[in-house]
C-alpha positions, 0 to 999 in steps of 0.5 A: 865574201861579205858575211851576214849576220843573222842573229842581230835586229835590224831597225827599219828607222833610219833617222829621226826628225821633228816635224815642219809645219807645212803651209796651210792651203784654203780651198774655194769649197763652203764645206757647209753646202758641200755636205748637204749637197752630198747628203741630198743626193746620198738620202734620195740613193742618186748617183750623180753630181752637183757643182755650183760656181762664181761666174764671176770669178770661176770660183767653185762652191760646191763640187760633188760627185756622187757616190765616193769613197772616203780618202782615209781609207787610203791614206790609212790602209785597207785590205786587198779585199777592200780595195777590190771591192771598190774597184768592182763596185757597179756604182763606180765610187773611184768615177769624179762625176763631174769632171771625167764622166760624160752624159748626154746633155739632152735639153740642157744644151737647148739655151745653147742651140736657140742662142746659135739658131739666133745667129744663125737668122732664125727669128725669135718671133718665128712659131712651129705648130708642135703637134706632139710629133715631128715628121723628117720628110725627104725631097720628095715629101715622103715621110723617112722618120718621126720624132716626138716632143716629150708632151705627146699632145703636143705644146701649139705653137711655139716660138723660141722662148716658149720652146725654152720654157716647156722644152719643146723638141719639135722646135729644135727639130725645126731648128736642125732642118733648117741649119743643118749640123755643120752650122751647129758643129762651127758655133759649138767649136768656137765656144769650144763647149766639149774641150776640157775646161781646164780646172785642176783636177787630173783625169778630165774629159774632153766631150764629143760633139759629133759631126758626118766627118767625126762619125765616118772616122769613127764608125766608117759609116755616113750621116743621116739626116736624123742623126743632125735632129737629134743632136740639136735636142742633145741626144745622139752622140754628144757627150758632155760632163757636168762642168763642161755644162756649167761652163756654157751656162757661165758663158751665158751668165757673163753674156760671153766670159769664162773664168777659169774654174778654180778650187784654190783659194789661197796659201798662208805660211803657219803664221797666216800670211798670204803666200800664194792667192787665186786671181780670177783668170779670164780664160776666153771671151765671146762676143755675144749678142746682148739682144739674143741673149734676152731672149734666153733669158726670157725663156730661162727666167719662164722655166722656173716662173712660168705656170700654165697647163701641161705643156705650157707651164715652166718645166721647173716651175713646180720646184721654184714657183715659191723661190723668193729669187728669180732663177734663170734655169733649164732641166733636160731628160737624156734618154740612155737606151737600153730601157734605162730611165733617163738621165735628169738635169738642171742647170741654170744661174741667179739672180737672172738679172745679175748672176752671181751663182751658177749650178748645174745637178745632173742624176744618173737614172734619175727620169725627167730634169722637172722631177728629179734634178730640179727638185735637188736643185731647189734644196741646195739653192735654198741652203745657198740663199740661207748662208749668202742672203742673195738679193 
């Protein structure tokens, strides 16, 4: 029989030790953008996220996702009642926007599907009369669906690079009767654009790009001919995250390299020596077509510089007409259903003749990309032109 005393303390310590400083670890965040960028989205109440990379060298800037919670609150302690109350919070503070929350992309992706669409054999040079309305016809001519542009009176003809620079949806309709979804499906496979990008962060997502074959398993049900529309304006049921965003549009800037994303700089033991350092990692190489590519970048260039009546005019024009540096961009407007203001994006690139940053803002609820998204955009990128001095 073991006899336990009672009457004696017990202390909790069981050994006592000098503390070892450990090796310090630099991230590749400025810590002075990441603030402000953070404070854009918190002053305006916008749920969303903002990420700004090195296309170069996959390094990553800035990497905000808004809202969050302070981690000392973990590492000090908190309450049953605290924790719940975060848990149950309706703006979910514990969701990493960036890597683990999928959106559709809307027009965001259109760089992206006009440069498939010059693959595919569709001159740059051939125009769609946009009428503000886009009628889907079956074999018999008869009108099964109508799709609109989001200028109601439509933007004239348009070629490609105008339907870049004024977003024009009835040109992508075009598109997708023309090449139909299994080309479009194919040339997203190959650029791998819904797959993890691979950065290291837990709890990334793998996005959805939809396909007949996807959504028989899915939902046991066949295709329609104006689901393939949808998908080529990003709506539907294509998903991405805001990094897997960020990645095609560095694919774009390098004209087919992507570097590993990265927030490790470099290790050093306490008396500052290099232990362990970030090489830039060149995960997968396309090759693209130089001549194609001009055309986006005309028509990505025309987004941000481009001034004209509605529905010709830039769609980002307002927000960047007075940035002293060209900006190769793209807003886009992903409606949501369930009468919920769209979700506003822009991502984009600079300078366009010679990227060196990339970025991409996307805003929960936050209506149009030319009024919501740009407009952060444009702040973030001022503060990023101010410390760098890009030329």
């Amino acid at each position: 029989m073991v006899n336990i005393a009672t009457n004696e303390s017990v202390s909790p310590i069981i050994a006592q030790a000098h503390s070892i400083d450990g090796n310090n670890i630099y991230l590749t965040l400025d810590l002075d953008l990441q603030i402000k960028a953070y404070n854009y989205l918190k002053e305006n109440n916008y749920n969303g996220s903002v990420i700004i990379s090195e296309p170069k060298t996959g390094e990553i800037l800035v990497f905000v996702s808004h809202p969050s919670v302070d981690p000392n609150l973990f590492a000090q302690g908190m309450s049953n009642l605290e924790f719940q109350r975060i848990l149950n919070d309706n703006n979910m503070p514990l969701l990493n926007r960036a890597t683990s929350a999928l959106y559709p992309p809307g027009s965001i992706i259109k760089p992206f599907v006009a440069y498939a669409a010059l693959e595919g054999g569709i001159s740059p040079q051939a125009t769609i009369n946009s009428t503000g309305r886009y009628d889907l016809k079956n074999s018999q001519g008869n009108v099964i669906a109508s799709y609109y542009d989001w200028y109601t009176l439509g933007h004239g003809e348009t070629d490609l690079v105008k339907s870049l620079r004024a977003s024009v949806n009835s040109y992508y309709y075009w598109l997708g009767e023309k090449l139909g979804i299994d080309y479009l499906e194919n040339v997203a496979d190959r650029f791998d654009i819904t797959s993890k990008t691979g950065i290291e962060i837990p709890n990334e997502k793998n996005g959805i790009f939809p396909d007949p074959e996807w959504k028989y398993e899915k939902f046991d049900t066949i295709w329609y001919p104006g689901e393939t529309l949808l998908t080529y304006i990003g709506q539907g049921y294509i998903t991405m995250t805001p990094l897997q965003i960020l990645r095609i549009y560095n694919i774009l800037a390098t004209e087919g390299e992507y570097y590993q994303f990265s927030l490790f700089k470099r290790e050093e033991d306490i008396f500052g020596n290099i232990i362990n350092k970030n090489v830039p990692l060149l995960r997968d190489s396309y090759e693209m077509n130089e001549e194609y590519l001009k055309y986006i970048y005309q028509g990505m260039v025309e987004v941000t510089s481009f001034s004209g009546p509605s529905g010709e005019e830039g769609t980002a024009y307002q927000s960047f007409k007075d940035f002293p540096i060209t900006v190769a961009g793209k807003t886009g407007t992903a409606e949501v259903g369930g009468g919920k203001p769209a979700h506003s994006w822009f991502a984009g690139f600079l300078p366009a003749n010679d990227p060196q940053y990339s970025i991409v803002v996307v805003i929960e609820n936050g209506g149009m990309g030319s009024t919501g998204a740009a407009p952060i955009a444009r702040e973030i990128l001022d503060d990023l032109l101010e410390k760098y001095h890009i030329q």
